[in-house]
Every structure is written in C-alpha cells, then in structure tokens.
N, C-alpha and C positions, 0 to 999 in steps of 0.2 A: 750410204747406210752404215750405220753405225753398232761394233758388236752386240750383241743381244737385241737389236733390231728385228725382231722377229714378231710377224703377226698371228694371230689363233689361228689364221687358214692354213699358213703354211705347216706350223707345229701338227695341225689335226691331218695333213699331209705327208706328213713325217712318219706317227702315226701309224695310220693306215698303211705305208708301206711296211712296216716293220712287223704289224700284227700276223700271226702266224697261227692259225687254228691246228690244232695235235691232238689226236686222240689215242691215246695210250692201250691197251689193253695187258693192261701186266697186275698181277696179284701177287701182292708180297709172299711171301715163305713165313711158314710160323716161326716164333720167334725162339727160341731156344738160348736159357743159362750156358754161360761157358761153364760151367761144375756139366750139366748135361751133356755137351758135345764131349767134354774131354770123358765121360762113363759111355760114350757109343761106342761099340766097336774096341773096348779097351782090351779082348784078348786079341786084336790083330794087332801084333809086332810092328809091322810097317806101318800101319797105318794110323797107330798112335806115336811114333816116332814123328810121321809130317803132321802130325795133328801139335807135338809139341814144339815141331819145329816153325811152322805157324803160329798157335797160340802162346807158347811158352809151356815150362814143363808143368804147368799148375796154378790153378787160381790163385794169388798174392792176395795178402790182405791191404784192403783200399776204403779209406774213408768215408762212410757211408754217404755223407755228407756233401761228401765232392761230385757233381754231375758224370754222366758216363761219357758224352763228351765233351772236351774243351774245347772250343777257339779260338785262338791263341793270336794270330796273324794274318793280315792281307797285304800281300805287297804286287804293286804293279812290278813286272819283270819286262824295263824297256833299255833294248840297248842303245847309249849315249846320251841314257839323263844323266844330267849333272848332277843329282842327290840321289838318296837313295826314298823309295817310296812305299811307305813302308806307314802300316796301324798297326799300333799294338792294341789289340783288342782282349786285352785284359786292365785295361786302364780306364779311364773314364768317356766312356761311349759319346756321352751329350760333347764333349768338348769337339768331336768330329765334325756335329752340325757347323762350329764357326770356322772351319778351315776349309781350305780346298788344295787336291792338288793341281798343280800348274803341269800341263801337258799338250804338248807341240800337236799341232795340226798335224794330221798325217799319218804319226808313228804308229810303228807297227808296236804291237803289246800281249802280254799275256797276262791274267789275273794270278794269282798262286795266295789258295788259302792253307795255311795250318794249324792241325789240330791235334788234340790226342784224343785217344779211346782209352777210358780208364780200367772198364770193370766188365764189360758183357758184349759182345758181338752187334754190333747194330749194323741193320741193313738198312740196301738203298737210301745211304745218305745221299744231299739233294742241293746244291747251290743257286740261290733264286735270285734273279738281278733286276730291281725294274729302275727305268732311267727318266726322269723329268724335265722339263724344262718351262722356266716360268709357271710350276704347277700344271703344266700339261704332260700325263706319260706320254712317253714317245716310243718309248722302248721295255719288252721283258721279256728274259731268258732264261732256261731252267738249264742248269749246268748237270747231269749225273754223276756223281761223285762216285759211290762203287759202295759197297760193306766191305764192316772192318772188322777184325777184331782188335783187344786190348793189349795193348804193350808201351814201355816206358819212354820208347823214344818217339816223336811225334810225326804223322803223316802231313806229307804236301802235296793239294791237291794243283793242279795247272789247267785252266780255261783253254780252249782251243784260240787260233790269233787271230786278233780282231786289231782294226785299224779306226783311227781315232778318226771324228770327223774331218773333214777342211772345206776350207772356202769362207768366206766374210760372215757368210750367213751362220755359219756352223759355229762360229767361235764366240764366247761367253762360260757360262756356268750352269751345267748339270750336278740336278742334285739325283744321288743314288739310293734307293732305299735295298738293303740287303737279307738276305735268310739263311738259313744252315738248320735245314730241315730233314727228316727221314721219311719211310714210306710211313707209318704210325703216324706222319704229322707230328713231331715232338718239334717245339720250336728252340731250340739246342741255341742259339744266338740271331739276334736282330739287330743292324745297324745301319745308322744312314751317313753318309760320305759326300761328298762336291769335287768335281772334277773343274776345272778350268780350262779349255780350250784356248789355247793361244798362238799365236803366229810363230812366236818360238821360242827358245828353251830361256832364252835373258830375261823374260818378264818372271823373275821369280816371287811374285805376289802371290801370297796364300801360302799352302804345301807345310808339311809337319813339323808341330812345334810355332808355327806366326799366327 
C-alpha cells in the first residue's frame, strides 16, 4: 500500500474515533475597557499597583486602525528537526495552501502560537484546529487559550503534546485548517497549513520557503 493509500472507510474510521462530543457550560464575563478596569478600585493602593503591574501604568495611545489582537506566529516546537518550523502569519496567508511541512512519523510535538494584545483585555481567547485528509475531517480540537490583557511585548501560547501519526497508513498530507478566536466569537485570524507525514526527517519535500 502506498502513502496516502487511504480509503473513505478507513478515514470515516479515523474520524469517529477522534470525534469528541463537549458540552461546555461557561458564560463569558462582560467585557470591560482597559480605561474602565484601570478607574475600579483606583483609591486602593495595592491593588492598583498589581492592576499596573499587569496591565501597565495606563492606557498608551494605539492605532485605532491596528486590530486588538495580532497573530503573529505558529511554530511546531519538535525536538531534533532539522529546520526550524516556523509561519510567519503576518505574511501572505494563501502562499501556506502550497507548502507543507515535513514531519517524522512518531515525533513528539507541541504547537506554540504568538500574538499580541494591543488595546483592551480580551477574554477567553480560543485556538481551533480541524485536521483533513483527502477532504475528509478527521480531526478537531479547541485549544483554551486564557484572557489577556495589552502590552508591547508578545504572548506565546503552547498546545498540550501531541504525537504525530505512524505507520504506512498514517503517512501522506494533512491539510490544517486554523482559528484564533474569543468567547465574542471575533474571528481575530484564520489559516490553512499542510502537514507531511513522513518516515523521516531526510525527506525534506515541502516545509517553509519550497
């Protein structure tokens, strides 16, 4: 059998294993201006000291223009690839679709995305993974990300570890389609990526920049 030798039964099998029914019961927190948080509470000493030590000593003026959050980067965190793996997702999204990266049956992995917060506190940020193959989902994962507030230098979030398929049947081309979402449902970034599944690390076909 030959890679991506896969039939609809097995994939709808695949599938069904992964599918995971969740029922959440959680309601956002109203949403509250950083000007508003930093006037709460502003005659307790202490407690506007860790309020600035968190948010900063006061709202900076910021581009109205520029969204509140950015994301900036995903990179696979796999120890002993050979390259570094690595989207700049402030660059041209489409050119993602033609690439993929090349990654060894097996390896252990973590996702790490970064971002900034530019202007206002946003909660329950939310990373959404669904995984394809031959146009069949196979896989989808909602990552919790946490709330943030704004400040200059940029957060990185990290996926709990996950282990890449193996076996003959497992190796081929997953295509990823991505989210960077809130509780509000704001759709903050969307992109789609391809993974490569390979026997191992010398087939450097695909992967960032070919």
């Amino acid at each position: 059998m030959a890679e991506d030798d896969v039939t609809p039964e097995q994939l709808a099998a695949i599938a069904a294993e992964n599918e995971e029914s969740e029922t959440v019961n959680y309601k956002p927190p109203a949403q509250k201006t950083l000007q508003q948080i930093h006037e709460l509470d502003k005659d307790d000493e202490s407690l506007r000291k860790y309020k600035e030590a968190l948010l900063g000593a006061g709202a900076t003026e910021v581009d109205p223009n520029i969204p509140n959050v950015l994301v900036t980067r995903l990179t696979l965190v796999v120890d002993g690839a050979p390259n570094p793996l690595t989207l700049d997702l402030q660059g041209d999204l489409e050119e993602f679709k033609k690439q993929s990266f090349v990654l060894k049956e097996g390896v252990e992995y973590k996702i790490k995305i970064s971002f900034k917060v530019t202007k206002e506190i946003v909660s329950g940020l939310k990373y959404v993974q669904q995984t394809y193959r031959k146009g069949v989902r196979i896989d989808k994962t909602d990552y919790m990300v946490g709330s943030y507030g704004p400040r200059l230098a940029e957060y990185d979030f990290l996926t709990t570890l996950e282990e890449a398929p193996k076996g003959l049947m497992a190796r081929g081309t997953y295509n990823i389609k991505s989210k960077f979402t809130d509780d509000d449902k704001h759709d903050h970034l969307s992109w789609e990526w391809n993974l490569n599944i390979k026997k191992d690390w010398k087939d450097k076909e695909g992967g960032e920049g070919n």
